[in-house]
N, C-alpha and C positions, 0 to 999 in steps of 0.2 A: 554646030554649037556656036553661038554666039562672041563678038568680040566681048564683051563682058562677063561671058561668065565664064572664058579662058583666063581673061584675066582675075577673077575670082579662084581658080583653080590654084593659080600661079600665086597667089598672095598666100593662099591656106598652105600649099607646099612647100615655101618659104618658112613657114612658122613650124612645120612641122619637122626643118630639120632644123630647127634649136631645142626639139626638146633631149633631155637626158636619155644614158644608152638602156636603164630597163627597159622605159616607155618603146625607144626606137624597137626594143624585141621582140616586144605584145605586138607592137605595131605590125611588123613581119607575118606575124600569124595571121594577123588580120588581112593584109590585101593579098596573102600569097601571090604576090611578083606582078600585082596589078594595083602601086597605089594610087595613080591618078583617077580610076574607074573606084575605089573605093573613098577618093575625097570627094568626088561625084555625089557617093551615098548620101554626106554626111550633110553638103551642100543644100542638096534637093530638100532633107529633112529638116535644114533650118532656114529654106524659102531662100537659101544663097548668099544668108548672112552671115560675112566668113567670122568676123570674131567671136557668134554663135555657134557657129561648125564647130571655129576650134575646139571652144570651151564642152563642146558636147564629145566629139574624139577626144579630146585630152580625157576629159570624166570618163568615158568609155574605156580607155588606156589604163590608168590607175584603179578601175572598178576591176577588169582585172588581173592585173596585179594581186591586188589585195585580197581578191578570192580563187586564186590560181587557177583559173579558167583555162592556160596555155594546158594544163596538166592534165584536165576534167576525164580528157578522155582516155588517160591511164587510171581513171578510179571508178572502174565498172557499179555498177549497185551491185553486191550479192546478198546473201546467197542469191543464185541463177532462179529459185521458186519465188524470189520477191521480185526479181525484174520481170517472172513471167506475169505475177501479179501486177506489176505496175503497168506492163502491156495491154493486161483486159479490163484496165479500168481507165485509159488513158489513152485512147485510141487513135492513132497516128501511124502513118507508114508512108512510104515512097509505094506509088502503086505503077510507074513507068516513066516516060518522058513522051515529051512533046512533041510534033513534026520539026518543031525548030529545036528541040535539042534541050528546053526546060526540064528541069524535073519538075514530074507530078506529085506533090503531097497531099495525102487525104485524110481529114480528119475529121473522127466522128462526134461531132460535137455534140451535138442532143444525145447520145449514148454513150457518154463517158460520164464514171460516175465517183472520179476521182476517192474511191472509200475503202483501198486494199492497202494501202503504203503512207508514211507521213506526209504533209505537204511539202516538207525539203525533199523528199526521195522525187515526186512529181516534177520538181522544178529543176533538179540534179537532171531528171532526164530528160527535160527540154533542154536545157542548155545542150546539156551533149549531144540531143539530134542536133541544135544550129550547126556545133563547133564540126560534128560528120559532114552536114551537107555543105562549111562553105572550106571543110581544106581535104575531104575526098570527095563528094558528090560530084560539087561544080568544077573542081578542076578537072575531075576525069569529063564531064562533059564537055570542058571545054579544048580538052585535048583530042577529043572524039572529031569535033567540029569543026577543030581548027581557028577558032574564033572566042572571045570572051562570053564567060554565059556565067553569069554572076549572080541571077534571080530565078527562082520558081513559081510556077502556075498553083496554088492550093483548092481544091475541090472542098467545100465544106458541105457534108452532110448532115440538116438539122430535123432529122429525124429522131424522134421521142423526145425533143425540145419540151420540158414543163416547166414549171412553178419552181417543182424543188431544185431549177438551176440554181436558186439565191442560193444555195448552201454552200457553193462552191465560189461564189464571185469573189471572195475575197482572195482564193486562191488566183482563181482567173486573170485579178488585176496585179495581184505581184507578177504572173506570167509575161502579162502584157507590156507589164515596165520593163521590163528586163528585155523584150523584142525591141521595144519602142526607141530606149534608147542606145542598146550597145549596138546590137543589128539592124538598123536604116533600113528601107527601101531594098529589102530584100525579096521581095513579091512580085511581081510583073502582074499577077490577074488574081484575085478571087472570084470564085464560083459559087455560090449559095445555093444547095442544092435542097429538095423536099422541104421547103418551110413551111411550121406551122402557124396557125392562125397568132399565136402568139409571139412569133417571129418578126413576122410582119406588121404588127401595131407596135414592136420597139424599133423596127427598120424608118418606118415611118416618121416615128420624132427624131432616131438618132442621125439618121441622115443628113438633115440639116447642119448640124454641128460638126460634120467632118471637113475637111477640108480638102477642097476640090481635087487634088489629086491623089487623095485617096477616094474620093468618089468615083472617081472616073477608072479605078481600077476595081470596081466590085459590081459582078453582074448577080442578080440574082436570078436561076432559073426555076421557073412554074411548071408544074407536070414532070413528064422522062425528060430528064436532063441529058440521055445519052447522045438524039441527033446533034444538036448544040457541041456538046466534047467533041464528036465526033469531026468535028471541020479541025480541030486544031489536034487530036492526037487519033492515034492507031485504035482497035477496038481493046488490043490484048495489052493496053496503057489507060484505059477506062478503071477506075475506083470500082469496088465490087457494087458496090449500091447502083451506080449506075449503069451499070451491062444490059440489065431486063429490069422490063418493069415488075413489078412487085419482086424484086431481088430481094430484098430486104436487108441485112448483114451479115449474111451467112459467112460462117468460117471457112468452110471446107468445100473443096470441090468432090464431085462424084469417084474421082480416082485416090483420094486422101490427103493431097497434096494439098499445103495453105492456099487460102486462094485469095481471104484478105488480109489486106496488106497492114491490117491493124494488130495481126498474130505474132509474137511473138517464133511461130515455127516458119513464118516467111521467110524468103530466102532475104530481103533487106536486112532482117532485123536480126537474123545469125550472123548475116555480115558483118551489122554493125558490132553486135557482143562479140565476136570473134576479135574483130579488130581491139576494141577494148581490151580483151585480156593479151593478146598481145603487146600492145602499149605496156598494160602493166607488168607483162615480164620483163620488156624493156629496160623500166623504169626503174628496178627492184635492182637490177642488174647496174646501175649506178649507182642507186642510192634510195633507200628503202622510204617506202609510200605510207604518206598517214593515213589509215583507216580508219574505220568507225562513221562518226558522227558526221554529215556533211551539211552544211548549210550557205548559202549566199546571200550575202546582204543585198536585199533586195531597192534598186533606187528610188528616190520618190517621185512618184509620179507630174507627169507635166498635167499641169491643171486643167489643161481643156479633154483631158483625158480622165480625167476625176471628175466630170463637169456628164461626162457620158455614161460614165457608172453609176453616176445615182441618177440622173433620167432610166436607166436601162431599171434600176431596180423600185424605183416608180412608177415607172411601166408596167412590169410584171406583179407590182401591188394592186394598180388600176384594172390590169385584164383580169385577174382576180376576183375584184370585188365586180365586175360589172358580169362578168360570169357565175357569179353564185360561189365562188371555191374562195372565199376568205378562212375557213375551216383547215384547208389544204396550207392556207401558211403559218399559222403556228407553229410554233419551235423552229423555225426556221435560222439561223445564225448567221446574218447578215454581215460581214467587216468583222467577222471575231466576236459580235456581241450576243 
């Protein structure tokens, strides 16, 4: 690391212990016991401009705050048949870890069809995977290792990728805001796995518009993506889609046991509701938890990220019509409208 951007480090750490003791608390949750490597994050995401950093940690601190984000993971989704629903329409799982000790997350993105649960229930439960993977996941890896392991590999499978994604973009991009800016540079690699034709005509224009160091972390792979996984993880830490070719996303393996890591009867995703409801007994046991209704004020998004959503949904208006399926996009509900 550079002499600058040590001293960049040193500047943002400075400012960060003048803010007030809520903020210093959230903060705590945030780096668990790693904040230099977590001012890193904030750094990298605002290109090292520290009184950008700050202002984006500080908004990060108070966002929440204000939506008790420390607390998320004592307020499980129930009934337990609406989180099993929010599982098969929202497909995401830890499927193993890496040679170097990343965790693997896989998500099925062309086959999520976000249409069992409200949009706050989906977005309830991303946050609470982050808030799992970065203050149990990563630390238990990182205590496995012996070494800081502060980011995950994501394998995305964009298989059954169509048209009727618009439906959900608007969900998609409150999701996105809410990664983009509370949780940095939590990523070390994407993998794009089985894209379709219509994948790669919005890979094509949006590419351009990222910025290079998020290019430089997205591989896309063509064909069996397994050889490829296979240099950087074990076979039995391979996402199910990618084990055999024509896998496809099968649940279940031949002896009955989950096999992908997007079920709900995975052993991750017991762990994680387990964990959950014990939090919430915890919690109850202090001081009694508000149920019901759950929602996050969602931030608004950095513009060059709104700049990508409607190229993307331009895009998929363009393959569309140059495909013959303008019929296919009626009713469509693009942004709420």
């Amino acid at each position: 690391m550079g002499i600058a951007a040590q001293e960049a480090i040193r500047q943002l750490q400075a400012l960060m212990e003048e803010v007030d003791e809520p903020l210093r608390c959230t903060y705590e949750n945030i780096h668990q016991g790693y904040p230099t490597e977590t001012l890193v994050r904030f750094l990298k995401a605002r290109e090292w401009n520290v009184p950008k950093a700050y202002e984006m940690l500080v908004n990060c601190l108070k966002w929440r705050i204000e939506n008790e984000i420390d607390t998320i993971l004592a307020n499980p989704i129930t009934p337990v048949e609406l989180y099993r629903a929010v599982r098969d329409s929202q497909l995401i799982g830890l499927s193993g870890y890496s040679k170097e000790g990343f965790p693997v997350i896989a998500i099925g993105v062309g086959l999520s069809t976000y249409d069992k649960a409200s949009g706050n229930k989906y977005v309830q439960s991303h946050i609470q995977m982050n808030e799992y993977r970065d203050r149990v996941v990563l630390p238990q890896a990182t205590k496995k290792h012996g070494r800081y392991i502060g980011t995950c590999i994501k394998v995305l499978d964009m298989t059954g990728l169509r048209l009727s994604a618009l439906n959900q973009i608007k969900l998609l991009s409150n999701i996105a805001s809410v990664d983009d800016l509370n949780y940095p540079e939590k990523t070390e690699t994407y993998y794009i796995v089985n894209p379709p034709r219509i994948f790669s005509a919005c890979w094509k224009v949006v590419k351009p518009l990222l910025q290079e160091r998020t290019r430089r972390k997205i591989q896309v792979l063509h064909g069996c993506p397994r050889d490829e996984l296979l240099k950087i993880m074990d076979y039995s830490s391979l996402p199910h889609f990618c084990r055999k070719e024509g896998s496809g996303s099968s649940w279940r393996s031949e002896n009955g046991v989950a096999d992908s890591c997007f079920s709900f009867d995975h052993p991750f995703h017991q762990q994680l509701y387990n964990f959950m409801k014990e939090q919430a007994l915890l919690m109850e046991s202090v001081a009694p938890i508000k149920h019901g209704s759950f929602q996050v004020a969602i931030p608004d998004p950095d513009p060059e990220d709104v700049k990508i959503t409607r190229t993307i949904e331009s895009t998929f208006h363009m393959f569309g019509n140059q495909n013959g399926l303008v019929g296919s996009l009626n009713g469509l509900k693009v942004n709420g409208n």
